[in-house]
C-alpha positions in Angstrom: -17.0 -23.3 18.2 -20.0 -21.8 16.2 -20.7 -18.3 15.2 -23.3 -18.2 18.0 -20.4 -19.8 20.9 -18.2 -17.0 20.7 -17.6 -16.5 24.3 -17.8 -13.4 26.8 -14.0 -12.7 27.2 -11.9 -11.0 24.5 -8.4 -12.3 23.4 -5.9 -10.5 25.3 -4.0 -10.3 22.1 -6.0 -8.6 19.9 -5.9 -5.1 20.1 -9.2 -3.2 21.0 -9.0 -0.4 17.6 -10.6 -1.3 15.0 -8.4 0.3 11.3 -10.4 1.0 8.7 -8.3 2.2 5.4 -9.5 2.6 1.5 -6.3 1.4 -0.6 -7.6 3.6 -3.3 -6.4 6.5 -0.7 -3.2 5.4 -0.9 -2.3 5.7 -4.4 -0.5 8.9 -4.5 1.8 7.0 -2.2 4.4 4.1 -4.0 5.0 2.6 -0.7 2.6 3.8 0.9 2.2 2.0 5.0 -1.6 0.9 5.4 -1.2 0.1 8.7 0.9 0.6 11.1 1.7 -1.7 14.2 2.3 -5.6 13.7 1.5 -6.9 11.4 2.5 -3.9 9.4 1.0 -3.3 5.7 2.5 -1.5 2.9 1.0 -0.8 -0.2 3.6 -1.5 -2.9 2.7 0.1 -6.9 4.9 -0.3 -9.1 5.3 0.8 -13.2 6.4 -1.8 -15.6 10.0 -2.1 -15.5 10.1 -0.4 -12.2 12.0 -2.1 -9.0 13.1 -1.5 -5.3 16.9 -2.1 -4.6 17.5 -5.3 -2.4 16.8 -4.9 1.1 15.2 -7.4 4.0 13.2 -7.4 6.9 14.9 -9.1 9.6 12.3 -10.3 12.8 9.6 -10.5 10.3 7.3 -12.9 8.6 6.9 -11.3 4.9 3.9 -11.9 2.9 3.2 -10.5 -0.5 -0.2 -10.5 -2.0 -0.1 -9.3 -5.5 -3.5 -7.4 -6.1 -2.7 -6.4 -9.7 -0.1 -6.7 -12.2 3.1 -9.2 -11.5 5.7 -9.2 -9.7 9.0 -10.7 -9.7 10.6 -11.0 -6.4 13.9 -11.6 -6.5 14.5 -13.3 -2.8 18.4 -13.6 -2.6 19.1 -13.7 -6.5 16.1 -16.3 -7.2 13.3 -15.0 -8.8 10.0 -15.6 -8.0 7.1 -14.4 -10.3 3.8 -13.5 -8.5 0.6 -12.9 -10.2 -2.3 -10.7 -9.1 -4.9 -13.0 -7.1 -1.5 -14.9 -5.7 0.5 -14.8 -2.7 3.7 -15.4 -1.6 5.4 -15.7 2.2 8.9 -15.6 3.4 11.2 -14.7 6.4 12.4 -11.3 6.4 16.0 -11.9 6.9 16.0 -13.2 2.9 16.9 -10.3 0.6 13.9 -9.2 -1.4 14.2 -6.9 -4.4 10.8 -6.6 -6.2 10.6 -5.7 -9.6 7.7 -4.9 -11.5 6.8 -7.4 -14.6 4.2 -5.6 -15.8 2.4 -2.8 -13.7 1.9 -3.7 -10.1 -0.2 -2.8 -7.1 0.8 -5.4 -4.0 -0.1 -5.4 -0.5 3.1 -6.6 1.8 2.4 -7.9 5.5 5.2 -7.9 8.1 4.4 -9.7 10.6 6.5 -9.8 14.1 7.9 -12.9 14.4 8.0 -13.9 18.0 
């Protein structure tokens, strides 16, 4: 399909808003949701040193895109390190306890599994 055969019906399964949101908005906010709905997005900033107690996300589909900073996500006890410009995905029902390498701004999606 080309950019020009996109089709006269809509997919049923996307829904008809449209969310526009500024991240920059959002810095007041640690943990601040970007969206809301599936997939859900949180904006995560954290200071050096800084960390969120273990916790999961059962049903979900979790993917962490580090946007500045590094991040060490410690997914039951193993620890993960995650740069800004890299990503990392895993299901919700593993503990995840983030901690902050450096300072960190990260976008998380949770995404419904289904």
């Amino acid at each position: 399909m080309t950019g020009d055969d996109r089709g006269d019906e809509a997919d049923p399964e996307l829904p008809d808003a449209v969310d526009h949101v500024r991240l920059a908005d959002l810095a007041a906010r640690p943990g601040a949701a970007a969206l809301g709905g599936s997939p859900r997005v949180v904006r995560l900033a954290l200071e050096a040193g800084e960390s969120v107690p273990s916790h999961d996300h059962p049903g979900t589909t979790v993917v962490v895109y580090v946007v500045d900073g590094v991040v060490d996500l410690r997914l039951d006890g193993e620890s993960h390190e995650v740069a800004a410009g890299e990503l990392l995905r895993f299901p919700g029902e593993r503990a995840v306890a983030p901690l902050a390498v450096e300072d960190a701004v990260a976008l998380v999606f949770l995404v419904d599994d289904r």
